[in-house]
C-alpha positions, -999 to +999 in steps of 0.1 A: +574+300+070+538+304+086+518+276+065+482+291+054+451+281+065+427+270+033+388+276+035+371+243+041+347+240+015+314+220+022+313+185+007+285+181-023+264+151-024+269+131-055+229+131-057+211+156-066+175+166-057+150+186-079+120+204-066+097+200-090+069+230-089+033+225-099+023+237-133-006+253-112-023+255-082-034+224-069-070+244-052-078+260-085-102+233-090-119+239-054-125+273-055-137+275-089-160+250-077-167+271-048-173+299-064-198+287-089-218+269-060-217+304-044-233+319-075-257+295-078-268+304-041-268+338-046-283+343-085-322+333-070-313+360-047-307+381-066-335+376-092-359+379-060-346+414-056-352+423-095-312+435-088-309+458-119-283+480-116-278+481-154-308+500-154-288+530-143-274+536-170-304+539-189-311+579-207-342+581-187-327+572-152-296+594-159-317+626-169-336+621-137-302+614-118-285+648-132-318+665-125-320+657-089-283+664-085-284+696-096-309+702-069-290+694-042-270+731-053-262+749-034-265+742+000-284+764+019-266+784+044-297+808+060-286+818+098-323+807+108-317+778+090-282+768+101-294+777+135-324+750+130-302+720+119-271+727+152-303+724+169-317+691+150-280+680+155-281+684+190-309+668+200-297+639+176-267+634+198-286+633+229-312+608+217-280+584+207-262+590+241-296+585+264-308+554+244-271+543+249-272+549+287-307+533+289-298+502+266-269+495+295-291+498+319-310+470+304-283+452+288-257+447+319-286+434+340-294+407+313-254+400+309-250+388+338-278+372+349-275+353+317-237+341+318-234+307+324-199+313+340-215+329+371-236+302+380-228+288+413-246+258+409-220+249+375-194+243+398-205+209+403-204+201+370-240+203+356-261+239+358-297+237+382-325+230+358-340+261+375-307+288+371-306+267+333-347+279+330-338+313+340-311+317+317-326+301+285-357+327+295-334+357+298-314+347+266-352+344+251-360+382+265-327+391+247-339+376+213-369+395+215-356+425+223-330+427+189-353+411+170-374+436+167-355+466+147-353+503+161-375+515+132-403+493+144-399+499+175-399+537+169-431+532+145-452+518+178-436+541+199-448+570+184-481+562+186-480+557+227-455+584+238-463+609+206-441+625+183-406+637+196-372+623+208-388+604+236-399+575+209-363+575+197-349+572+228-367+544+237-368+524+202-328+529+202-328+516+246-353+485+238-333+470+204-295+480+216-306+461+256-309+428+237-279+438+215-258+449+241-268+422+266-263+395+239-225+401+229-220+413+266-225+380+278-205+359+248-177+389+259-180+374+300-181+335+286-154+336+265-124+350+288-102+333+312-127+322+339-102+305+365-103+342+387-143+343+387-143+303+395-122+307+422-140+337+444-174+316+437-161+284+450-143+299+478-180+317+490-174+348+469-211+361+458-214+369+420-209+402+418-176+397+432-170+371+407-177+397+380-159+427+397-128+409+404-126+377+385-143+386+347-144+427+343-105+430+343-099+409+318-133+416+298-132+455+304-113+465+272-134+444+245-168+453+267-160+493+265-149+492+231-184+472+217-205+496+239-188+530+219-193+512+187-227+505+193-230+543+205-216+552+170-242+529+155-268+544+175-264+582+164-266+569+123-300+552+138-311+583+157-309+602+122-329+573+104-362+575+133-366+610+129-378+599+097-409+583+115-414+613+134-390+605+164-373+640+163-335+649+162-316+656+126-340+635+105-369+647+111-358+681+096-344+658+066-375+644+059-395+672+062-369+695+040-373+664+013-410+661+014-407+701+007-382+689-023-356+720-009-323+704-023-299+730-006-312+723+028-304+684+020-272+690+010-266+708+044-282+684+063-263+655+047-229+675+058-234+676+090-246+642+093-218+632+077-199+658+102-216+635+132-203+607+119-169+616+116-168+629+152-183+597+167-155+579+148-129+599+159-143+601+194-145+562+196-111+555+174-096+581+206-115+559+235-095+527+218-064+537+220-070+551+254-079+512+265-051+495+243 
């Protein structure tokens, strides 16, 4: 007879443990706390800004809401008209892309005169006091530059250069150089530096040190910031033709200052149309560098 085998079963302690669950969570306490210091930050804030939203709802403000609604019906769709905004459309597009191109002309430049990793005297240690000068200056410039918004810069440059996309081309190339050159050279310092160390203590010059040692491995996050910021510039190209700086805005401002509701309603399609487009374009451009 073929004996059986029998399942071993597992031994059982004699003691048992409980796990004993908190009646509640033990950082209630904190972020309540947190949240009512937040408030308390905020609530001057917000009674500096006589923020009102209540006031909405009010009969008066939503008479005056469904009137100017029912303005904005239909939109206009006049060939001349259409013809007038593809062209206002156009021109915004090119204002974004030029101030785009001009801001990285100014902004790569700054980058890497301004990254500490490319400093040749750092390899001893302790930067030059003249290459840390030079640096702190050019980081200065930088400040300046974003400081500054396009608006305002648009504002003085239509009074030197006149009315037209020039201003806006300009305004958008003056506050995106400090943006650009800013996060361009946080991008350089904050990537594996061990490549670009190594040309520059072996007699590589710096542009070899960017080229071969800090672009590769910086190239993806530096491509994808610069289409964002292109996306960011074509909603600010629509905003300074509001100041006279030409493109898609102008016609908006001059189509509400004539109070014709259909041709705003068109006008805010399409812009919305640009957007879309730059999004897609850019969201296309990231996958293409993942």
């Amino acid at each position: 007879m073929i004996p059986t085998t029998q399942p071993v079963q597992p031994a059982v302690g004699k003691a048992s443990h409980r796990v004993r669950v908190a009646p509640r969570d033990p950082a209630a306490r904190l972020r309540w706390v947190g949240l009512a210091v937040a408030f308390a930050l905020l609530w001057p804030l917000l009674v500096t800004t006589e923020f009102a939203p209540w006031k909405m709802l009010e009969p008066r403000s939503l008479h005056a809401s469904a009137h100017f609604l029912a303005g904005l019906l239909p939109p206009a769709t006049e060939p001349g008209f259409l013809a007038r905004v593809a062209a206002g459309a156009w021109q915004t597009i090119a204002i974004a892309t030029c101030g785009t191109a001009l801001a990285l002309l100014l902004a790569v430049p700054l980058a890497l005169c301004a990254t500490a990793t490319l400093s040749i005297s750092r390899l001893a240690g302790r930067m030059a006091p003249l290459s840390f000068g030079v640096r702190q200056a050019l980081r200065g410039a930088m400040v300046a530059l974003r400081t500054v918004p396009e608006l305002v810069w648009a504002l003085l440059l239509v009074r030197v250069v006149g009315l037209g996309p020039t201003a806006g081309v300009l305004a958008i190339a003056l506050t995106y150089g400090g943006m650009l050159g800013k996060v361009y050279a946080e991008i350089l310092e904050s990537v594996d530096s061990h490549a670009a160390r190594t040309l520059l203590a072996n007699g590589g010059g710096r542009l070899q040190a960017f080229t071969h040692g800090l672009l590769p491995e910086a190239a993806p996050e530096l491509t994808s910031y610069t289409v964002y910021r292109w996306e960011c510039a074509i909603r600010s190209s629509v905003v300074l033709g509001f100041v006279g700086a030409g493109g898609l805005g102008q016609e908006l401002d001059n189509a509400l200052k004539m109070l014709a509701g259909g041709e705003v309603t068109t006008m805010l399609i399409v812009f919305v149309a640009l957007v879309a487009g730059a999004d897609w374009v850019s969201a296309g451009l990231r996958r293409v560098l993942q």
